[in-house]
ZAZA-867601 format. One record per residue (C-alpha): x, z, y. Coordinates in Angstrom, 3 decimals, decimal comma, always signed. Example, Ala and Ser with C-alpha at 12.3 -4.5 7.8 and 13.67 -1.06 7.14 Angstrom:
2
@X->+12,300 | Z->+7,800 | Y->-4,500
@X->+13,670 | Z->+7,140 | Y->-1,060
***
This chain:
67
@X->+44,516 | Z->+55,936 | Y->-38,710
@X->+42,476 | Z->+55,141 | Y->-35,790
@X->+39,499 | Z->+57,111 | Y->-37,435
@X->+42,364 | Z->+59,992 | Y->-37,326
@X->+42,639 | Z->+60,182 | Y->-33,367
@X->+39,331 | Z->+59,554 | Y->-32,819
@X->+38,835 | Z->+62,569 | Y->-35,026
@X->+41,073 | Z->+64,237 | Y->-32,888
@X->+39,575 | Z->+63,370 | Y->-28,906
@X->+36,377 | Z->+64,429 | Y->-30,337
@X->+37,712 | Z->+68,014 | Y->-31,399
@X->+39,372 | Z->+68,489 | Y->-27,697
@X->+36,199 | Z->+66,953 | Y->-26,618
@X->+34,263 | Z->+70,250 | Y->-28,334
@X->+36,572 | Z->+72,532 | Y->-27,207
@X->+36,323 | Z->+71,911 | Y->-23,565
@X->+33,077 | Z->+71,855 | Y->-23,785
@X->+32,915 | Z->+75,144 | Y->-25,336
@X->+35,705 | Z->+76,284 | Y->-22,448
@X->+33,246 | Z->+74,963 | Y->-20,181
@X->+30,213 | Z->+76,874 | Y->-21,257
@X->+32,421 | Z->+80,105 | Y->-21,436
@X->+33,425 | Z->+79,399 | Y->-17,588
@X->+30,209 | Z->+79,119 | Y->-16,623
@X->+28,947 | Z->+81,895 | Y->-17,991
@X->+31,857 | Z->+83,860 | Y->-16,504
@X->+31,112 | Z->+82,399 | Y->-13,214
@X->+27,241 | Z->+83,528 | Y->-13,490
@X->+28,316 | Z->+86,778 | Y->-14,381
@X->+30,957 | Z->+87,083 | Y->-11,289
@X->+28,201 | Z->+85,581 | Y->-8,959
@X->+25,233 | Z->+88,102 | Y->-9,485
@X->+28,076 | Z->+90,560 | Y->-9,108
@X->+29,206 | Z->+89,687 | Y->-5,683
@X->+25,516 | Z->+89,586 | Y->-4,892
@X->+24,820 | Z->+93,136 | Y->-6,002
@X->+27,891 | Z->+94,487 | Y->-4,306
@X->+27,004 | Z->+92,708 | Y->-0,994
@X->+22,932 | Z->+94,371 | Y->-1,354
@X->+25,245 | Z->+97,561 | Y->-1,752
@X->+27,615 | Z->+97,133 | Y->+0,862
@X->+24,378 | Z->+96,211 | Y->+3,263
@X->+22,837 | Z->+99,458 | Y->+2,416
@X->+26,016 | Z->+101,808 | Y->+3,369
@X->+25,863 | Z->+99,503 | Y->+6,395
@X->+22,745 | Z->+100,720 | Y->+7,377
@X->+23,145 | Z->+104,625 | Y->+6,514
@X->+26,483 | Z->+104,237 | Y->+8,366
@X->+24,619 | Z->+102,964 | Y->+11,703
@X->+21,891 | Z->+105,656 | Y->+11,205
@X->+24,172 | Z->+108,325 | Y->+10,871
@X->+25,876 | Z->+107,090 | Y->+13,960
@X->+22,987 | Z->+106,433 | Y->+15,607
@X->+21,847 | Z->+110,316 | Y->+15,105
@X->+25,515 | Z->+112,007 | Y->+15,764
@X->+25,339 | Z->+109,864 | Y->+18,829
@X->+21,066 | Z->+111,970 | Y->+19,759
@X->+22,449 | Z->+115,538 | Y->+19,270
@X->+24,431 | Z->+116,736 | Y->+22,572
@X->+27,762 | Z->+117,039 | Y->+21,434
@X->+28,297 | Z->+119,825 | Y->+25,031
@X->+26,375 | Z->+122,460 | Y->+23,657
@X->+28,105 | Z->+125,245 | Y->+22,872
@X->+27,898 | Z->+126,576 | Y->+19,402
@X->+25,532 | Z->+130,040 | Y->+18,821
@X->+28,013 | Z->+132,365 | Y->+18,263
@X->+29,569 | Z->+131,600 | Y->+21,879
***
């Protein structure tokens, strides 16, 4: 009998170890996602501000040719 339940804590023992390892490869996973989607999120960032920057240069009075 007691060979029984140690039987037993060793095969919960395996399975959260093997929930563990699937976690944690979950969380890698998740992690170099948020990182790619911040690099992309930078990048609009900066086309934004240049396209801002360059509506803000052109002289928004002038009339259009065809006036």
């Amino acid at each position: 009998m007691p060979d029984d339940h140690l039987v037993k804590i060793e095969t919960k023992l395996s399975y959260q170890e093997d929930l563990l390892d699937q976690l944690n490869s979950i969380i890698i996973r998740q992690q170099k996602e948020i990182d790619s989607l911040k690099r992309e999120l930078l990048l609009l960032q900066e086309k934004i501000t240049t396209i801002n920057e360059s509506t803000e240069n052109t002289n928004m009075d002038e009339r259009p040719p065809h006036y």
